[in-house]
Legacy VTK file of the C-alpha trace (Angstrom):
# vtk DataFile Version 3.0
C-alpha trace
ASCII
DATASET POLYDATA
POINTS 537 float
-0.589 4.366 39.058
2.498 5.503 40.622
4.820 7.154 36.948
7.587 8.150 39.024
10.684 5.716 38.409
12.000 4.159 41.350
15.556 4.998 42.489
17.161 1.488 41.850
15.761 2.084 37.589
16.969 5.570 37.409
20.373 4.356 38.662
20.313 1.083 36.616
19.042 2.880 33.624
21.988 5.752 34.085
24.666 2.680 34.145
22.608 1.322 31.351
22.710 4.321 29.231
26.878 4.600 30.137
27.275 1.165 29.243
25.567 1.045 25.827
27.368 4.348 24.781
31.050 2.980 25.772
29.764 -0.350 23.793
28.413 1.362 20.570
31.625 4.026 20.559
33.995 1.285 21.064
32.173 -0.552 17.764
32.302 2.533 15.571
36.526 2.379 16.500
36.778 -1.041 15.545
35.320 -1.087 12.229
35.500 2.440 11.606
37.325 2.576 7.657
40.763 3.438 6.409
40.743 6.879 5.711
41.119 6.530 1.651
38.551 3.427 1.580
35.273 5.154 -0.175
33.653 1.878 -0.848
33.972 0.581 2.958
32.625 4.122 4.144
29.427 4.293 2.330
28.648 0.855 1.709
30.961 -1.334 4.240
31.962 -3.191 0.807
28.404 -4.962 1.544
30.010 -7.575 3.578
26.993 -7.603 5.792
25.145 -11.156 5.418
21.481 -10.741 4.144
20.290 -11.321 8.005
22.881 -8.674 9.380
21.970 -6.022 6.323
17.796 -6.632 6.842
18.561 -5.989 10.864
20.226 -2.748 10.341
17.618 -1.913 7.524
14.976 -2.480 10.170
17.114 -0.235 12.765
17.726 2.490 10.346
13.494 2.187 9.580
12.255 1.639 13.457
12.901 5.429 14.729
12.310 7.020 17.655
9.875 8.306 16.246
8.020 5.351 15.968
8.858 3.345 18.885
7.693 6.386 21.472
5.205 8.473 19.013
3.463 5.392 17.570
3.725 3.962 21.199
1.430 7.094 22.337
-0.997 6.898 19.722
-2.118 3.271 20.073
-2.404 4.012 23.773
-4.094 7.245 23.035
-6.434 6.187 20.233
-6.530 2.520 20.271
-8.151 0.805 16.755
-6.224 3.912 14.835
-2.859 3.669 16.530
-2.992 0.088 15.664
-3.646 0.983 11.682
-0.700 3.618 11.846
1.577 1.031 13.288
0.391 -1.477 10.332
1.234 1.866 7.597
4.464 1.324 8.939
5.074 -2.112 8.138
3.172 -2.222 4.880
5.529 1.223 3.918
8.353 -0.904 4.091
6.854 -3.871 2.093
6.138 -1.492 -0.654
10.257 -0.381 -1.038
10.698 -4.122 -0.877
8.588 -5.379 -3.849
8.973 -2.056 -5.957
11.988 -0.694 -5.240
14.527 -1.975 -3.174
16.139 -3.824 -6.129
15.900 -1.559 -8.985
17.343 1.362 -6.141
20.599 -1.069 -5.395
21.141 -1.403 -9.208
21.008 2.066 -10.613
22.363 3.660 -6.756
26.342 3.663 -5.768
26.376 5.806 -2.666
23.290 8.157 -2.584
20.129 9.107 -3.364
21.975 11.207 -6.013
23.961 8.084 -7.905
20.292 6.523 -8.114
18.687 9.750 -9.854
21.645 10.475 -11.915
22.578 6.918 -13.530
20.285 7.576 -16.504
19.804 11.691 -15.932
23.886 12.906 -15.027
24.157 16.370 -13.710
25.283 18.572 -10.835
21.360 20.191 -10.668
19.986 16.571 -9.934
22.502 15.765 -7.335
22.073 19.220 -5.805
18.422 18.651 -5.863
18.538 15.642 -4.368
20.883 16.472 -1.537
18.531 19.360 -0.427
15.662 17.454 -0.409
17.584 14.665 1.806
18.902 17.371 4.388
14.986 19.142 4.188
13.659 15.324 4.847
16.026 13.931 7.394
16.986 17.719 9.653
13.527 17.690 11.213
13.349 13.605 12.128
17.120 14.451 13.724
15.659 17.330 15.635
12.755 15.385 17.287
15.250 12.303 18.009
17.596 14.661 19.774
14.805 17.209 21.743
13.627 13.397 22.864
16.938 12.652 24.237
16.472 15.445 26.451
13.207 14.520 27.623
13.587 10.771 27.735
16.471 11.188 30.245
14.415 14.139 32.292
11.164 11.495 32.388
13.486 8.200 33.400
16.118 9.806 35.793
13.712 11.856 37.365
15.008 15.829 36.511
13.269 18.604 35.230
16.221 21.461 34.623
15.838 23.151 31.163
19.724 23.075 31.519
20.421 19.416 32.113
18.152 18.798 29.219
19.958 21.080 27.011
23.224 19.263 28.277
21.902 15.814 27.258
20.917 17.006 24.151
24.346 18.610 23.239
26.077 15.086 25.158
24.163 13.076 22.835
24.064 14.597 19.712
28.332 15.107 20.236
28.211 11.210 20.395
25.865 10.762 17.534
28.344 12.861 14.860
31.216 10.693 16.090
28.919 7.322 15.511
28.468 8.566 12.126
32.329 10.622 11.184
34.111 7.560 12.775
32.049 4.660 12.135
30.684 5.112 8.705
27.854 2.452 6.867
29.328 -0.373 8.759
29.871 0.944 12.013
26.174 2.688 12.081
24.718 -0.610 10.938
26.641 -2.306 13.797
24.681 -0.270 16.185
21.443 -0.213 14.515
21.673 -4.273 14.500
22.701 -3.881 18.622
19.714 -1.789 18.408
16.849 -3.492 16.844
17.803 -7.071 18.935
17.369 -4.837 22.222
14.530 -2.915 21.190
12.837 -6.637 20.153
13.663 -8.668 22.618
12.783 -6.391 25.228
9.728 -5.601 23.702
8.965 -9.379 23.449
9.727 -9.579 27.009
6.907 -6.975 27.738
4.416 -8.297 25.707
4.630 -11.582 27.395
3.799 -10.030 30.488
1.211 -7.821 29.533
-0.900 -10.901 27.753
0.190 -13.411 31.134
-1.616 -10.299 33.404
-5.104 -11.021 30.952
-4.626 -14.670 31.052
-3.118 -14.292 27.786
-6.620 -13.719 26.258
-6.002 -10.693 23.887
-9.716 -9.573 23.718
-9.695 -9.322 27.749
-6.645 -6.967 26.852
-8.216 -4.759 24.464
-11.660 -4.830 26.464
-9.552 -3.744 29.740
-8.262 -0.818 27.501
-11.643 0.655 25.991
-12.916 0.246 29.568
-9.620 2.445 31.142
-9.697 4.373 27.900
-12.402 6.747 29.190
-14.661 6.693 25.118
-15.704 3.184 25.761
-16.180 1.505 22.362
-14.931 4.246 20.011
-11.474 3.391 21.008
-11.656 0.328 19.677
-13.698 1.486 16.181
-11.880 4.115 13.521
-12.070 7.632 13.409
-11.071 8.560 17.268
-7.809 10.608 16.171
-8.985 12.389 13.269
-12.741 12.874 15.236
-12.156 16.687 16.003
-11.243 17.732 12.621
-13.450 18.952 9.725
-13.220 15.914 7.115
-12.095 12.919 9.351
-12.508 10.098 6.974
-10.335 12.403 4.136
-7.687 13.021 7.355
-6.954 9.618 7.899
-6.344 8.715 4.237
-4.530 11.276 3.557
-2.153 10.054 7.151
-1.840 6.922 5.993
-1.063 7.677 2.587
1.627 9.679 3.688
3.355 7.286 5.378
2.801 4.511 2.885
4.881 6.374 0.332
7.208 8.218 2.442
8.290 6.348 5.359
10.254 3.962 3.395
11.611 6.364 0.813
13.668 8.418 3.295
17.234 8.527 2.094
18.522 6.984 5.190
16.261 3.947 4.560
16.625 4.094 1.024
20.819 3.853 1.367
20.761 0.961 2.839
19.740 -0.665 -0.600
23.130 0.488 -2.011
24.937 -1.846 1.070
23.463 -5.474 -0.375
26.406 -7.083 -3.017
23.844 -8.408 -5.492
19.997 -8.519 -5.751
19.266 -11.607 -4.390
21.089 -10.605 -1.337
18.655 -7.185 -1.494
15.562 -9.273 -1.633
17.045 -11.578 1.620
17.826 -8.126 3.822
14.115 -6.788 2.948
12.719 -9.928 3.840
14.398 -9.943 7.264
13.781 -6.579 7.548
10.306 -6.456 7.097
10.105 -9.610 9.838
11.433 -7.732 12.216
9.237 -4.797 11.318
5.642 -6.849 11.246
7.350 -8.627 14.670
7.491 -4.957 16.233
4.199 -3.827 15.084
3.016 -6.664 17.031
4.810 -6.032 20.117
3.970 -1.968 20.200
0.420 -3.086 19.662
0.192 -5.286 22.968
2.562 -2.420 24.731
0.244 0.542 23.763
-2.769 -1.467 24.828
-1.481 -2.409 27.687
-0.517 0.960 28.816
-4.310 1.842 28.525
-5.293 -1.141 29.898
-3.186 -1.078 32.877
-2.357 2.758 33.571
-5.335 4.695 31.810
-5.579 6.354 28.633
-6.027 9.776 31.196
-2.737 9.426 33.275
-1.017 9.113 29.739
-2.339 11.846 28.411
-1.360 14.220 31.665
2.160 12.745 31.602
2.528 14.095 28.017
-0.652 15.140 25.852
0.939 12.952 22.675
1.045 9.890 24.542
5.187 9.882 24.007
5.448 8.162 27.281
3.185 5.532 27.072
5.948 2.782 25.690
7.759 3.035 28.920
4.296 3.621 30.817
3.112 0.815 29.632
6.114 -1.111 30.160
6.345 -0.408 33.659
2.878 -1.583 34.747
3.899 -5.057 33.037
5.716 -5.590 36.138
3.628 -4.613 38.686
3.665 -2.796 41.961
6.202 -4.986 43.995
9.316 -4.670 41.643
11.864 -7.927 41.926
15.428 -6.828 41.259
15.485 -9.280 38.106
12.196 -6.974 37.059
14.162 -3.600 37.526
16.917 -5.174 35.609
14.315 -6.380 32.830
12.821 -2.780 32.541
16.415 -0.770 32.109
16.966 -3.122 29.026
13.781 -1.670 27.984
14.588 2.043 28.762
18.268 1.087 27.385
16.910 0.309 24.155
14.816 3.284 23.570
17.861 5.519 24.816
19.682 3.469 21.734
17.056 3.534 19.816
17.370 7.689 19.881
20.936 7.183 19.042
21.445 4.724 15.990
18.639 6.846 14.534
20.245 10.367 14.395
23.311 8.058 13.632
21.613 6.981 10.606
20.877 10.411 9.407
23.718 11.874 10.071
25.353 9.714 7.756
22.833 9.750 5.203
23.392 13.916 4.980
27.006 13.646 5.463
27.101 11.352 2.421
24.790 13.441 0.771
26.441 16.540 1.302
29.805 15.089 0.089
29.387 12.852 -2.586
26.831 14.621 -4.079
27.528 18.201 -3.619
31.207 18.753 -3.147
33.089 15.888 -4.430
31.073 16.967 -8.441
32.447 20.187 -8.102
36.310 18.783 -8.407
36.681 16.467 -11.512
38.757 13.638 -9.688
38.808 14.335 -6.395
40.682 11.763 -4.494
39.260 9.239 -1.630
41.280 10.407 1.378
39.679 14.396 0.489
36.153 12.995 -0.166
36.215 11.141 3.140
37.455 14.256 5.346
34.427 15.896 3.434
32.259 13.309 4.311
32.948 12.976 8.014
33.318 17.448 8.008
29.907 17.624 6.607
29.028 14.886 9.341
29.959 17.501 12.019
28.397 20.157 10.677
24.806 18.697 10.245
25.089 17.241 13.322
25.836 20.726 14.975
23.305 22.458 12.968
20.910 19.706 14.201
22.163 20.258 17.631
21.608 24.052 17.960
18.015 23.451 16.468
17.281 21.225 19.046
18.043 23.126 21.743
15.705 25.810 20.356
12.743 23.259 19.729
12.496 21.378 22.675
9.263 22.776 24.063
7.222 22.678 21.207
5.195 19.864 20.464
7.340 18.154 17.359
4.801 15.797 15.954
4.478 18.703 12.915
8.761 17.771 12.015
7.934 13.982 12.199
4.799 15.246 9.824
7.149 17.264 7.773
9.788 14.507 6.649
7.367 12.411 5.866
5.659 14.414 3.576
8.545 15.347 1.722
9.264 11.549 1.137
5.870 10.993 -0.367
5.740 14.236 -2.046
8.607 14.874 -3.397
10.988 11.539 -3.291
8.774 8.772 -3.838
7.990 10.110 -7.138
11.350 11.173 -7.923
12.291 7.831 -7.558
9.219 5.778 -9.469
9.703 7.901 -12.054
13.006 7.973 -12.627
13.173 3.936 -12.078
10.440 3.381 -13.872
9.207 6.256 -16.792
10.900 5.794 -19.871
10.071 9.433 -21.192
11.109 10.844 -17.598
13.550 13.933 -18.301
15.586 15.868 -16.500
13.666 18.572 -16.360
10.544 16.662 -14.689
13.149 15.123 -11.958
13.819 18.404 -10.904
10.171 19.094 -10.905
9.534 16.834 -9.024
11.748 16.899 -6.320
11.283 21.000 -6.108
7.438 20.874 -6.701
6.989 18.220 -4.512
9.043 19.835 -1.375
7.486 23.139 -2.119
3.855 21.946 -1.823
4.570 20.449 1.631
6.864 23.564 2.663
3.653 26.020 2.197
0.716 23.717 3.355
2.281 22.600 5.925
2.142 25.836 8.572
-1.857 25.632 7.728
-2.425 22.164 8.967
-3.620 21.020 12.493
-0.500 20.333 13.720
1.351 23.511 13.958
-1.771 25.773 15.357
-5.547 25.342 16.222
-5.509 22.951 18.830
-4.094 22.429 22.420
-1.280 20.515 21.319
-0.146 21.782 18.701
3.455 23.549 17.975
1.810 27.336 18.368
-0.948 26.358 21.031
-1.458 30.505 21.529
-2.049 31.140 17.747
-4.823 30.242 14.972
-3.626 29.976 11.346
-4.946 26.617 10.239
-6.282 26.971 6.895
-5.431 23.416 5.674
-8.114 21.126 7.894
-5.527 18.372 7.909
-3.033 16.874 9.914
-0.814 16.209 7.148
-0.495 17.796 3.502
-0.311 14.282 1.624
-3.798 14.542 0.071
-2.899 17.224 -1.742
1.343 17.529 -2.077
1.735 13.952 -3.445
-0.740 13.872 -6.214
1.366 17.684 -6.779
4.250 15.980 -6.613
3.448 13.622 -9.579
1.533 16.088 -11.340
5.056 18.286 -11.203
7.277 15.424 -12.735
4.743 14.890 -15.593
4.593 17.977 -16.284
8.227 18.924 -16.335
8.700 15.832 -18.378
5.677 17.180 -21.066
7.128 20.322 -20.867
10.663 19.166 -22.053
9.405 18.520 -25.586
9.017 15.077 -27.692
12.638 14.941 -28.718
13.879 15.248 -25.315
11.532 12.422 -23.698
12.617 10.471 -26.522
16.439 11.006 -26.173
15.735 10.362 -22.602
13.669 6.929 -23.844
16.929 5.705 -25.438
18.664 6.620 -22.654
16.684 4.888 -20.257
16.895 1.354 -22.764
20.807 1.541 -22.667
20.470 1.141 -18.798
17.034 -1.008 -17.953
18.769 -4.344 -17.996
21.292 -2.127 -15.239
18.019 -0.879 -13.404
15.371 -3.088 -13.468
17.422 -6.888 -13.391
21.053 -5.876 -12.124
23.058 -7.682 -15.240
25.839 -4.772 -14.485
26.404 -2.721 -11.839
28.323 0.334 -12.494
31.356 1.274 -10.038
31.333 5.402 -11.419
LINES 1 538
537 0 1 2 3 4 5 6 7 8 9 10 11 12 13 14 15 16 17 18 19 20 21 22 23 24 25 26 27 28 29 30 31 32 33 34 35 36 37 38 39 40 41 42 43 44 45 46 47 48 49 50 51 52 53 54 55 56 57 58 59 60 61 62 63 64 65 66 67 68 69 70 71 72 73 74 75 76 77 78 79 80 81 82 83 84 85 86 87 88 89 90 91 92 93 94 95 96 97 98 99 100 101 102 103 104 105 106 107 108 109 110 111 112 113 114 115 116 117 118 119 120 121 122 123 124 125 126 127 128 129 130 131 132 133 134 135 136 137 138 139 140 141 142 143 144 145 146 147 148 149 150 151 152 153 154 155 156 157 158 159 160 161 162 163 164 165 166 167 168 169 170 171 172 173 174 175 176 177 178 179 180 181 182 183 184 185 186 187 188 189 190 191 192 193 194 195 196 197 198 199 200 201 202 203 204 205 206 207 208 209 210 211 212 213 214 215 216 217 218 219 220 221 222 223 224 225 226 227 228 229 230 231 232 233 234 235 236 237 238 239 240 241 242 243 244 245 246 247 248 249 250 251 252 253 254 255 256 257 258 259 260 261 262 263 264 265 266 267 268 269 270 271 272 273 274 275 276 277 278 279 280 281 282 283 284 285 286 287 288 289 290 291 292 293 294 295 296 297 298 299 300 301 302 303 304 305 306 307 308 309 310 311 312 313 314 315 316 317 318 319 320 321 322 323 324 325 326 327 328 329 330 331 332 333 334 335 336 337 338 339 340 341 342 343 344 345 346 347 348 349 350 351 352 353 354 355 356 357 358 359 360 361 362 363 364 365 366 367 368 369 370 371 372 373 374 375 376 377 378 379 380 381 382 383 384 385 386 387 388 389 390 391 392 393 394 395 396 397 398 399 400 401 402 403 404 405 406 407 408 409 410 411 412 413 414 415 416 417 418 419 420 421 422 423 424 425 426 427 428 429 430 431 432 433 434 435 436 437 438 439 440 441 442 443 444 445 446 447 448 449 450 451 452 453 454 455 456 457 458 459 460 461 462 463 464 465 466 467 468 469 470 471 472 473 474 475 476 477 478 479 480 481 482 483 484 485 486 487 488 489 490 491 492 493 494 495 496 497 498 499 500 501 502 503 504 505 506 507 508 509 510 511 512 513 514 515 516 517 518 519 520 521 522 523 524 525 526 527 528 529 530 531 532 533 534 535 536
């Protein structure tokens, strides 16, 4: 199997990837806000319909992260890839039925309006801005070090310079999505995105099943055969099989990203963009279609890039299997290319180079707001809409150069351990924050901010001991040996901490606290829980 592009894809894609740029800038323009409209800058005044909103939700959700990582592992490790992909989906389900309505009522803006409504203080916000930058900064640095190498695999270079230059290209146009476009010009693009990423994923599919006669167990027998372990890709346990408690591994993996995909804060502010609850329930419910739709499609893809290219040729292109979406959708057209084909695959390569965009978009935006709502706009006592929105769209530049530089220093290493790293802080630290604080009556403000800084500071020191930053060949520190934590990720341990801290805090606080926090909490619950008000400060 020939993984070289041909020269009529890399020059499509590079037209591609110019076109879909000039597109998604020219977007961010038009709808970008006036420059003393808060409301339309954070939340786009929720004008989006329900099926508009649940799109971008499902763009902001579907990284690229998960279209190229998950990608690699189905096609790497078969029966286990497939359960990852399924986490994902059910992740989302979970902030859909438990908190994707009771987050839109109590949140304005950020994470921070959400934690504060019934807790009001500069420590929460604080708190809770540091633990969105320490969340979202790593996913932002793998999405950008993938730019680089995306564009190096597809167009066919291998300079450490050009790759830096794509990076610092890319990431330039990312902060301008984000400072220029605000929530409705970043949802724009994420909707652009997800239909792309979809339908050419659909497109795929349909030609990976039509090559096994559309027979799905031909398909999956064709990849244990090509896989090279015969049966055992097909039966649990292949990923975690080299480490010292496999069966605890996985459950603590999937556990992980249960709780904490969903809860990232640029997922999570999405909530705040819906105009009532019902239209919050309609968004999650298209959102999660499109999610379950694309767990589908990766499925077929990452089979079918075993199947038809061989779990061995993967792993020698790149050791994670990163490649193996685009491997995979290459051999779905076979060896003599038609120039409708070549046209069919830079949509697909298009939308993975988009993909990569709308997500650091998303974050961006999600630290910018962050950063100015939550931080600098409560140190001024009325700070007016014009300032906080130069703040906003300042600290937009900043994290995004911050991000940039990082990137360009990270690029070699193997960055599964960031993807690892954010979302253990969402299941750690966040998802409890925000249970808790929705849903504890007694919850203080003192267990809040145990939470959030227990949580993150269980996952900050376990982390450099797990599998994934030393101990193995493909690891971040291949050369070194620290790995005292037997895991791959710390959730088995940092989110029953992360609980354990909020409880604590909150028994710690006293009886008269928890129950001045009780009343507190039953002055706001018909806010919270069924949305009969929603506050505007």
């Amino acid at each position: 199997m020939n993984t070289v592009f041909s020269g009529n894809a890399q020059a499509m894609s590079l037209v591609g990837f110019s076109t879909v740029t000039t597109i998604t800038l020219l977007l961010c323009v038009m709808t970008g806000p006036d420059r003393d409209d808060l409301d339309e800058f954070y939340t786009g005044y929720g004008s989006l319909s329900p099926m508009r909103n649940g799109l971008a939700i499902a763009g902001d959700y579907i990284s690229a992260a998960t279209v190229l990582g998950t990608g690699g592992v189905i096609a790497l490790f078969g029966y286990d890839g497939t359960v990852l992909a399924l986490s994902t989906a059910l992740s989302l389900m979970l902030l859909m039925f438990l908190l994707a309505e009771p987050l839109r009522n109590a949140g304005r803006f950020t994470m921070g309006d959400a934690l504060t409504r019934r807790m009001p203080g500069r420590a929460v916000r604080i708190a809770a801005c540091s633990v969105t930058l320490a969340a979202l900064l790593p996913l932002m640095l793998v999405q950008l070090a993938g730019t680089g190498q995306l564009m190096a695999f597809i167009l066919g270079f291998s300079g450490e310079s050009l790759q830096t230059g794509c990076i610092i290209g890319v990431g330039a146009l990312m902060i301008s999505y984000a400072a220029i476009g605000g929530m409705k010009g970043t949802a724009l693009i994420q909707i652009l995105k997800i239909v792309m990423l979809l339908g050419s994923g659909l497109v795929v599919a349909v030609l990976i099943l039509n090559r096994f006669d559309w027979d799905p167990g031909a398909l999956f027998g064709a990849a244990a055969e090509n896989s090279g372990v015969g049966s055992a890709f097909l039966s649990s346990g292949l990923q975690f099989s080299g480490g010292a408690s496999p069966d605890l591994d996985m459950i603590s993996s999937h556990l992980t990203i249960v709780l904490g995909g969903a809860c990232l804060p640029h997922v999570t502010m999405r909530m705040y963009t819906a105009s009532s609850a019902r239209q919050v329930r309609r968004s999650m419910s298209w959102a999660v279609s499109s999610v379950a739709l694309f767990v589908l499609v990766i499925t077929v893809i990452g089979f079918g890039a075993t199947a038809l290219v061989g779990r061995a040729v993967i792993a020698q292109v790149d050791p994670r299997g990163n490649t193996a979406y685009l491997l995979g959708s290459q051999a779905a057209f076979g060896a003599d290319v038609s120039a409708a084909e070549t046209f069919l695959f830079t949509t697909v390569t298009t939308a993975v180079f988009l993909t990569l965009l709308a997500s650091v978009a998303g974050m961006i935006l999600a630290c910018a707001n962050s950063l100015a709502h939550d931080v600098f706009a409560t140190r001024v006592h009325e700070m007016s809409p014009r300032r906080e929105m130069a703040l906003a769209r300042i600290s937009a530049l900043a994290v995004g150069v911050v991000a940039i530089l990082l990137a360009t220093l990270v690029q070699h290493r193997s960055l599964q351990p960031l993807v690892t790293l954010s979302f253990c802080l969402g299941a750690s630290a966040i998802a409890p924050a925000l249970v808790y604080s929705l849903f504890w009556r007694r919850y203080t403000r003192a267990g809040l901010l145990s939470t959030l800084i227990g949580g993150s500071l269980a996952v900050l020191l376990l982390m450099p001991g797990t599998n994934l930053v030393s101990g193995s060949p493909v690891s971040a520190f291949p050369e070194a040996d620290f790995n005292w934590f037997p895991f791959t990720t710390t959730g088995l341990l940092s989110i029953p901490l992360g609980f354990a801290c909020g409880w604590l805090g909150t028994l710690a606080s006293g009886r008269r606290k928890s129950e001045e926090q009780r009343h507190q909490y039953e002055a706001v619950e018909g806010w919270i829980l069924a949305g009969a008000v929603r506050r505007n400060d």
